[in-house]
C-alpha positions as CSV (number, residue, x, y, z in Angstrom):
1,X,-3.4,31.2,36.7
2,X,-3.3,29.3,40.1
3,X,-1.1,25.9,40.4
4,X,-4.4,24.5,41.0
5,X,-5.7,25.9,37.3
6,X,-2.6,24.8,36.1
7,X,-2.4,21.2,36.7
8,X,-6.1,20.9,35.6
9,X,-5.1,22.3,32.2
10,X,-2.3,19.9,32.1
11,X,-4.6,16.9,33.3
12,X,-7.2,18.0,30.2
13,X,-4.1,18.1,27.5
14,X,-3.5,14.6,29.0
15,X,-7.1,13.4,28.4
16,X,-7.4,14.6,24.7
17,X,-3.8,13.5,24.1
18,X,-5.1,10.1,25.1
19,X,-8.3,10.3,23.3
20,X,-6.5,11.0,20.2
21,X,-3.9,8.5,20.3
22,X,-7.1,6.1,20.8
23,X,-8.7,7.3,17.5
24,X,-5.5,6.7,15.9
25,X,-4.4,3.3,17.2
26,X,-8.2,2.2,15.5
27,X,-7.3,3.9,12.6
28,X,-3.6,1.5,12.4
29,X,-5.0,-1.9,13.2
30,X,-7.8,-0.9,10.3
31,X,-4.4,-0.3,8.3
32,X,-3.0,-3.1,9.1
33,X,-5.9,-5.6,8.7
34,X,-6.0,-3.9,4.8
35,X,-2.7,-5.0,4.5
36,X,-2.7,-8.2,5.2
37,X,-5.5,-8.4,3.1
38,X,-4.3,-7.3,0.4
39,X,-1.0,-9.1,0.7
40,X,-2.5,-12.0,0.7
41,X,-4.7,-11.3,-2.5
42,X,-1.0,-10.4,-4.3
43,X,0.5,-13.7,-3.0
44,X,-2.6,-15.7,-4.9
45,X,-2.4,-13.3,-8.2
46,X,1.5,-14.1,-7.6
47,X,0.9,-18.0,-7.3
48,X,-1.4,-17.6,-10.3
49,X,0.9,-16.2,-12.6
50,X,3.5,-18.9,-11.9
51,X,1.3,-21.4,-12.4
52,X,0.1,-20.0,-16.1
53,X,3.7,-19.5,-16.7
54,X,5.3,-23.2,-15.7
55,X,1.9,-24.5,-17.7
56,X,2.5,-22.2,-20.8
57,X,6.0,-24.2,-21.1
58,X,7.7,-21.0,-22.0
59,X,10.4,-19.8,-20.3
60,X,10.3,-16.4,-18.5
61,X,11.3,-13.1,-20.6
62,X,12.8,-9.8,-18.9
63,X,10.9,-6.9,-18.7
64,X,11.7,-4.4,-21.6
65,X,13.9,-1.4,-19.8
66,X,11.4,1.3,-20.9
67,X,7.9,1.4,-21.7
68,X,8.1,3.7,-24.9
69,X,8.5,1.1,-28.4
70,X,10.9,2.5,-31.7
71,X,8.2,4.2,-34.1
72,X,8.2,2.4,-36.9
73,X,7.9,3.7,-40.3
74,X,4.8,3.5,-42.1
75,X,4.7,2.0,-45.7
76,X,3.0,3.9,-48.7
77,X,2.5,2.3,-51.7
78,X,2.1,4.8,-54.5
């Protein structure tokens, strides 16, 4: 291949290189704009909840440490 062929080539990598760092920089700020969407929906569930919870008049409990309860025995009576 010539120096001429050569540099075209290059100058073509160059162009879809660019094309497909277009593609994806629309495909981050659609990311992005999700995001802050639904960070902001969190931050109102969040401000909802504390609300319901300074209104209840109860005071906050932990979180259990595991989701699985102690079976508990079932009663016959005979």
């Amino acid at each position: 291949m010539t120096w001429a062929g050569e540099a075209l080539a290059a100058i073509r990598k160059i162009v879809l290189i660019e094309e497909r760092i277009g593609g994806l920089t629309e495909q981050v700020k659609v990311l992005a704009d999700s995001y802050v969407e639904l960070d902001r929906r969190l931050l109102k569930m969040e401000a909802k909840f504390e609300l319901l919870e300074s209104l209840s008049g109860r005071p906050r409990k932990a979180l259990p440490a595991s989701a699985s309860r102690p079976k508990t025995k079932s009663k016959r009576t005979e």
